[in-house]
C-alpha positions, 0 to 999 in steps of 0.5 A: 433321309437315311437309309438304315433300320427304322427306330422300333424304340420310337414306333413302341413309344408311339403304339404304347401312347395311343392305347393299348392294340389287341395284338402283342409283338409276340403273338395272340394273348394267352386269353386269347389262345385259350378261348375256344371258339367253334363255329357250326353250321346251322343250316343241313348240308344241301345233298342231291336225294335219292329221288333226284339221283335214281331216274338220272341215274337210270336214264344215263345208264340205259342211254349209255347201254343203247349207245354202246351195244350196236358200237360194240356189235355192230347190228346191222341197219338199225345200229346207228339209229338206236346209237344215236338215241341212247347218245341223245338219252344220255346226253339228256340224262348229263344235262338233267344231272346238271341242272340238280346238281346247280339247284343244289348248289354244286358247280364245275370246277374253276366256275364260281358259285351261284350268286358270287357275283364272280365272273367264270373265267373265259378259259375254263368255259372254253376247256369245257366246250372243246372236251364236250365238242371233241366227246361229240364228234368222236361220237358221231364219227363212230356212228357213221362208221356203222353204215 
């Protein structure tokens, strides 16, 4: 065999002898570029309500705020016990949020979506369990510090 340009006269022939193909050398047809098609979605865009967001909300906002203040301000004795609590309140409050969010359909980020049947990447789970082990242990480190 040679090596050279193929005979484009001889697959045109060929092409043309098996029937006509829905597509031209050119490009779509003009019928076809002219036939708008729309696609809709029936079904309402699943959204997390009011009354799913309001208590999460609530609880990681008083969570954060019980965290924060004795961090912040130092109270005595009794700072690192209401610490921790308003850590486990908002950690309570993340995880509430999340399990909302997956029955609505969202995911995380480099996760696939429920009943893809894809398998998460083993990188992108570590990521996420060394940032919330690294949050953690900054959290405990500074409520230790309290005493």
């Amino acid at each position: 065999m040679e090596a050279g340009p193929r005979d484009t006269e001889q697959q045109q022939r060929q092409d043309a002898a098996d029937g006509p193909s829905g597509l031209s050398p050119d490009g779509p047809d003009e019928r076809e570029m002219l036939a708008d098609e729309v696609e809709v979605e029936l079904r309402p865009p699943r959204r997390l309500r009011i009354w799913q967001l309001a208590p999460i909300v609530g609880l990681a906002a008083t969570g954060s705020l019980m965290f924060a203040f004795p961090l912040a301000f130092g109270t005595g004795d009794g700072g690192a016990v209401v610490a921790m609590l308003g850590l486990l309140i908002s950690c309570c409050a993340a995880g509430w949020g999340m399990m909302a969010a997956r029955r609505v359909g969202h995911t995380w980020p480099g996760l696939p979506s429920r009943g893809s049947g894809e398998r998460p990447d083993w990188r992108v789970i570590a990521l996420y369990v060394g940032v919330a082990a690294v949050l953690v242990a900054l959290a405990v480190w500074r409520v230790a510090r309290l005493r």
